[in-house]
MIZAPA-521153 format. One line per 5 residues: for each residue x, y, z of C-alpha. Coordinates in nm, 2 decimals. Example, Ala and Ser with C-alpha at 12.3 -4.5 7.8 and 13.67 -1.06 7.14 Angstrom:
BEGIN
1.23 -0.45 0.78 | 1.37 -0.11 0.71
This chain:
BEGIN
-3.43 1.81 3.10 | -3.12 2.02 3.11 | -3.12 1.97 3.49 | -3.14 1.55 3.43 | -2.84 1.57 3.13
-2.61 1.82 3.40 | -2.69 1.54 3.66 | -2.57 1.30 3.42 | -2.23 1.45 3.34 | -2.15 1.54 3.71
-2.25 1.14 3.78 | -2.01 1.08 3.45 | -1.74 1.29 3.54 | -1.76 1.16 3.93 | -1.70 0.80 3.75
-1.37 0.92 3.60 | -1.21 1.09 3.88 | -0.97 0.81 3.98 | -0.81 0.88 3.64 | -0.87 1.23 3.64
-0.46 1.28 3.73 | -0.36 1.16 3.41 | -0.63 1.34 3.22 | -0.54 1.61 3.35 | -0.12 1.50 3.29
-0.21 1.43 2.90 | -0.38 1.79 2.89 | -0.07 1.94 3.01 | 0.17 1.80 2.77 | -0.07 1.86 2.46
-0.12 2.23 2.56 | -0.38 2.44 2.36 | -0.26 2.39 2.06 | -0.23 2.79 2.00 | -0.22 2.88 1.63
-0.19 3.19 1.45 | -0.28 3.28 1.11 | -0.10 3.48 0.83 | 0.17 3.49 0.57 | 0.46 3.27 0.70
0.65 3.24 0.32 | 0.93 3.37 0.43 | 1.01 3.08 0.70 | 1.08 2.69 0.64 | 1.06 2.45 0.89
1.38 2.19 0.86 | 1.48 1.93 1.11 | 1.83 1.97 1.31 | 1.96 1.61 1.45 | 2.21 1.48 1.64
2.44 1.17 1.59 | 2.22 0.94 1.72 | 1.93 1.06 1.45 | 1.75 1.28 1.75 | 1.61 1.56 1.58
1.36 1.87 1.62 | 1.26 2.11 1.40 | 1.36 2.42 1.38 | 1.23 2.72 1.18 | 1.44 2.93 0.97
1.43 3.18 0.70 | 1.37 3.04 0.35 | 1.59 3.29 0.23 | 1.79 3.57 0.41 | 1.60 3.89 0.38
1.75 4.06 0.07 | 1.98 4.40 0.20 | 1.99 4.50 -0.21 | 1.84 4.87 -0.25 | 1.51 4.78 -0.42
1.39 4.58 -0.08 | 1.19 4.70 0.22 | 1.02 4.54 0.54 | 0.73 4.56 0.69 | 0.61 4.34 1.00
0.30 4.46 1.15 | 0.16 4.30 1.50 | -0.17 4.40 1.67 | -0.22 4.25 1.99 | -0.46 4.22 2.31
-0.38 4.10 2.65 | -0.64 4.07 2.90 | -0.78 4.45 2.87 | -0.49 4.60 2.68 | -0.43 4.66 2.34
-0.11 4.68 2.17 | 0.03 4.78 1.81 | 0.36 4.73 1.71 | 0.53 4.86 1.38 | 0.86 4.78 1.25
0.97 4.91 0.90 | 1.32 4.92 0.69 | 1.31 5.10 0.43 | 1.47 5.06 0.10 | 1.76 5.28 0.15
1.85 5.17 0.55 | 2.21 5.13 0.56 | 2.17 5.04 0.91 | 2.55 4.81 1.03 | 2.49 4.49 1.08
2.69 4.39 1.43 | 2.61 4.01 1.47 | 2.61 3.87 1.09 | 2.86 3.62 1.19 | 2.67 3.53 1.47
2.35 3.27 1.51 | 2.01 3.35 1.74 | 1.81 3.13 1.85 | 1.47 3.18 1.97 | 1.30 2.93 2.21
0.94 2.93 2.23 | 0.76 2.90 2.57 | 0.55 2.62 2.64 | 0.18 2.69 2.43 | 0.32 3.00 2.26
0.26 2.98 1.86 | 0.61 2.94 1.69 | 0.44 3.15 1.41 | 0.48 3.49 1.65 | 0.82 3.46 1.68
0.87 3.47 1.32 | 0.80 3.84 1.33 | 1.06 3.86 1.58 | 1.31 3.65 1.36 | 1.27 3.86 1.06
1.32 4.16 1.28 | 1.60 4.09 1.48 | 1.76 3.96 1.13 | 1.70 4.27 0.96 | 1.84 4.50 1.27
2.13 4.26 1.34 | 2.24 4.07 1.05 | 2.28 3.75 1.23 | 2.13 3.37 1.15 | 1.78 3.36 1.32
1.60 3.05 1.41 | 1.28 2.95 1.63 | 1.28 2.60 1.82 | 0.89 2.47 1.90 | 0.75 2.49 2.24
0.79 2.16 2.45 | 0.45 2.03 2.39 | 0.57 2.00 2.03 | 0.79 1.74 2.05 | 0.71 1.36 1.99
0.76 1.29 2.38 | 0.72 1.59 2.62 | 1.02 1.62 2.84 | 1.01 1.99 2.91 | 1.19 2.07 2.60
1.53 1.92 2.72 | 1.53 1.68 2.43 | 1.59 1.97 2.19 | 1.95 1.98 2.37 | 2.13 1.75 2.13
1.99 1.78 1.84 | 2.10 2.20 1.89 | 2.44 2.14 2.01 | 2.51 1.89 1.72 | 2.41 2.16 1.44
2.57 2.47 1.65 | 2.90 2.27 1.66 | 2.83 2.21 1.26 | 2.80 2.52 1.14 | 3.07 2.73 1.43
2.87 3.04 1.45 | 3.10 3.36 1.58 | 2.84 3.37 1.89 | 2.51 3.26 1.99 | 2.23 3.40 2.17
2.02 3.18 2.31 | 1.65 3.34 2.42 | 1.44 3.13 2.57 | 1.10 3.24 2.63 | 0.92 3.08 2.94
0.96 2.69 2.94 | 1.20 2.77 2.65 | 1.44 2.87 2.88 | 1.55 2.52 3.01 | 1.63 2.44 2.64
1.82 2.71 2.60 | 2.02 2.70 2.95 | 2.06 2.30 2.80 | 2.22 2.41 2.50 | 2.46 2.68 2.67
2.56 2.42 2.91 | 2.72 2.25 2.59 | 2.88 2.56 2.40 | 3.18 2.74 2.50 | 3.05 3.10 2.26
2.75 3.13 2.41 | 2.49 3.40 2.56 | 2.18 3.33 2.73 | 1.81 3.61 2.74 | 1.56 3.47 2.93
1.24 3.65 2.93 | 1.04 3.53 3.22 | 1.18 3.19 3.26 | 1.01 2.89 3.44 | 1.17 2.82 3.77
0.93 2.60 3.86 | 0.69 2.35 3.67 | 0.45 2.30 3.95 | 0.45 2.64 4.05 | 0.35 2.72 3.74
0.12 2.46 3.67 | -0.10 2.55 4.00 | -0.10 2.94 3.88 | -0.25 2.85 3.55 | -0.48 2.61 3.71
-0.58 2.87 3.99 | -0.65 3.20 3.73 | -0.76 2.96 3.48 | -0.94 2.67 3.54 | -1.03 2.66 3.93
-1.38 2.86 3.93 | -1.48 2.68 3.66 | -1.79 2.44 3.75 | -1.67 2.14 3.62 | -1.34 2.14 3.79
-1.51 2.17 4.09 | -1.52 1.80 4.22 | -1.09 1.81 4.09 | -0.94 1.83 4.41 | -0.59 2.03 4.43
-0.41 1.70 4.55 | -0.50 1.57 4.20 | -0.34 1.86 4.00 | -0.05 1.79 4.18 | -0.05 1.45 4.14
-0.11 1.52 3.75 | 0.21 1.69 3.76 | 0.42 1.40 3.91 | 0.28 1.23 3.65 | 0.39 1.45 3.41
0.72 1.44 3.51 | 0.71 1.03 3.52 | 0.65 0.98 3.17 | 0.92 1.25 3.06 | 1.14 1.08 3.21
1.28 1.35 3.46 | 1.29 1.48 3.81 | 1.20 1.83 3.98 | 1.59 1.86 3.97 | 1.61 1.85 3.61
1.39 2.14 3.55 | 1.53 2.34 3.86 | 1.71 2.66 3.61 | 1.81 2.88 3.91 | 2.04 2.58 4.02
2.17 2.53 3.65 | 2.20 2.91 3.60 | 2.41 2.91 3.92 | 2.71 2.67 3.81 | 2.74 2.86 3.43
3.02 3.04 3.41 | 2.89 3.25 3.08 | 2.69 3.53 3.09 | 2.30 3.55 3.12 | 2.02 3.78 3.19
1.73 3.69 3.33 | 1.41 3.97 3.23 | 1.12 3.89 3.49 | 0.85 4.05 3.65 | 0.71 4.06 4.02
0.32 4.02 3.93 | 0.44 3.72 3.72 | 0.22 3.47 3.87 | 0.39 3.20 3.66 | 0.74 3.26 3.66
0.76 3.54 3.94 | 1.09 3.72 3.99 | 1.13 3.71 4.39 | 1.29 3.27 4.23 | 1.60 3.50 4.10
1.69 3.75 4.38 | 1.92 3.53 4.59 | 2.10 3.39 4.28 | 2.43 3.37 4.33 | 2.64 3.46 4.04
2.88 3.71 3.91 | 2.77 3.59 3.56 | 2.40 3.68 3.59 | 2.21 3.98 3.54 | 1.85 4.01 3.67
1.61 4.30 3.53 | 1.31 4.30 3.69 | 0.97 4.49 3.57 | 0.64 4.55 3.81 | 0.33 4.56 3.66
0.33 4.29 3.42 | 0.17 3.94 3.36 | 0.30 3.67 3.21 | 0.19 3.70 2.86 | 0.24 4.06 2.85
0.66 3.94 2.95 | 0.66 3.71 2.67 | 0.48 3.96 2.37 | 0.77 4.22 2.52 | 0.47 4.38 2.60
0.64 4.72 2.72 | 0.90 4.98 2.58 | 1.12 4.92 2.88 | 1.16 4.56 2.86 | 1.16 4.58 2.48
1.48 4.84 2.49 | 1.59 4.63 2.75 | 1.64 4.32 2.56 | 1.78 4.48 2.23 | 2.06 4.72 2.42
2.18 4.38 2.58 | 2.18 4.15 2.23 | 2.33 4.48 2.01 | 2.58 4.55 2.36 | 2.50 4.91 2.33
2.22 5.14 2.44 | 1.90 5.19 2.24 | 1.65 5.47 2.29 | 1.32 5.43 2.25 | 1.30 5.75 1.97
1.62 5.43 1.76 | 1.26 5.35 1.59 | 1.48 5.19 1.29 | 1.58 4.92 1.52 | 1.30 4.90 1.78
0.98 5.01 1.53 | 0.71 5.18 1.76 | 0.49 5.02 2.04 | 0.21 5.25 2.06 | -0.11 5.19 2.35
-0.41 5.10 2.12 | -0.57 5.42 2.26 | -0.22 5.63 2.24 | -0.39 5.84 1.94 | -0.03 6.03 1.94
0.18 5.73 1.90 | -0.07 5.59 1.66 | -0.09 5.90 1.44 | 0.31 5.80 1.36 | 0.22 5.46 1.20
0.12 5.45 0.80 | -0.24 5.39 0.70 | -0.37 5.01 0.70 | -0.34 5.03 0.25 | 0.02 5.15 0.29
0.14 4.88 0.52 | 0.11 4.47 0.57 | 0.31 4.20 0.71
């Protein structure tokens, strides 16, 4: 019997192979639909549009984080990736009197394509607290109405940046997020682009997921690779752009403000050998070995995470600045875990 019903879908799915391209293109744009659960009171997700009523929603704080004496925060995140376990800690106390160097300025967080929006709240409460400044987190691509690689969040951004005349803005752009936030720096004349492992290259990227993924899987089999890659032109038909329009390291190339680009060789997905014959005096590459792709985009590592906050603060930050970076311990580093608080003293 179970031989006769695997028959059965093998004849099924050999039926359907002539659409199996745009299958394959509609599970692309949808992506996993990652979520992640927990307290999210302090955010609000309001919608950002353009004059033409284009608009995409962007998360923001419902209310800044209170500085007064009798407030403290605590973000706790405990994390696995592949075989490694992660703990991060962050805590201001009551009495920090830490400066606040960007208050006048705005940060805005781009998420990569499948990553929950809801993780980089941490990171917006966080980089609030150390920095002062406005902190908001724009969806993934597959969020949107229409998928178009996140380039459709362009307007709708530049409209409200040009609104509200923030001293600066950082743009980081996580992944796919990146081409937003090269989009939106293309339009402002105060701006500063971090992109952590950006995507050079959609199909590239498609095929690496599809290969660590999905390939040795026994009902993708019969899929041959022609078909993922015509999933991908298919993708890119009903978004309405071209290869070109997704081709960063070109983009990146003709800005004249500053960027720095945070990749990592074993990057499968967004390696960093699509960066090292850049040529610009305006961008900064800092590459890390050793590291997938979700490890680059949880700032997985003390380096890359020191990294990233010396360049947004413009000064240098060493690991034991705990009151701006928290502590990244190893889930087995008994040392480093011996510094955080028992679980009934801390919480998100």
């Amino acid at each position: 019997m179970r031989n006769l019903r695997l028959a059965c879908f093998i004849l099924f799915f050999t039926a359907i192979l002539p659409g199996c391209a745009s299958f394959l293109a509609d599970q692309i744009v949808k992506g996993g639909g990652s979520q992640v659960s927990g307290n999210f009171d302090w955010t609000v997700e309001e919608p950002v549009c353009d004059n033409l009523e284009h608009c995409v929603p962007v998360t923001r704080l419902r209310q800044q984080l209170p500085d007064s004496e009798n407030h403290s925060l605590t973000l706790e995140f405990d994390f696995y990736i592949n075989q490694n376990h992660k703990i991060w800690f962050f805590e201001a106390p009551a009495d920090s009197q830490q400066p606040k160097p960007l208050e006048n300025d705005l940060i805005v967080l781009f998420a990569g394509y499948n990553q929950p929006t809801q993780i980089l709240t941490l990171h917006q409460q966080w980089l609030h607290k150390i920095t002062g400044a406005e902190v908001w987190v724009v969806p993934g691509a597959e969020q949107a109405e229409r998928f178009s690689f996140g380039l459709n969040y362009v307007s709708p951004l530049v409209g409200e940046i040009s609104r509200r005349q923030p001293q600066n803005v950082h743009l980081v752009g996580f992944s796919m997020g990146a081409l937003a936030a090269a989009g939106v720096m293309e339009h402002i004349d105060n701006g500063r682009l971090y992109l952590i492992a950006p995507m050079t290259d959609f199909r590239l990227a498609v095929n690496a997921l599809w290969n660590s993924v999905y390939k040795n899987k026994f009902y993708t089999r019969l899929i041959a690779d022609e078909t993922v890659e015509e999933a991908v032109d298919i993708v890119y038909e009903r978004a309405g752009k071209t290869e070109q329009d997704t081709e960063i390291v070109r983009r990146l190339e003709r800005l004249s403000g500053p960027a720095i680009i945070y990749a990592s060789y074993n990057d499968k997905v967004t390696p960093a050998t699509a960066w090292t014959r850049i040529n610009s005096h305006a961008l900064q590459l800092k590459t890390y070995r050793q590291m997938n792709h979700p490890e680059m985009l949880a700032l997985f590592r003390q380096d890359l995470l020191q990294d990233f906050i010396s360049d947004l603060l413009g000064r240098t930050i060493e690991a034991s600045d705990t009151d701006i970076l928290g502590i990244l311990c190893d889930g087995n580093d008994i040392e480093c875990l011996n510094r955080l608080p028992a679980d009934d003293e801390s919480g998100d």
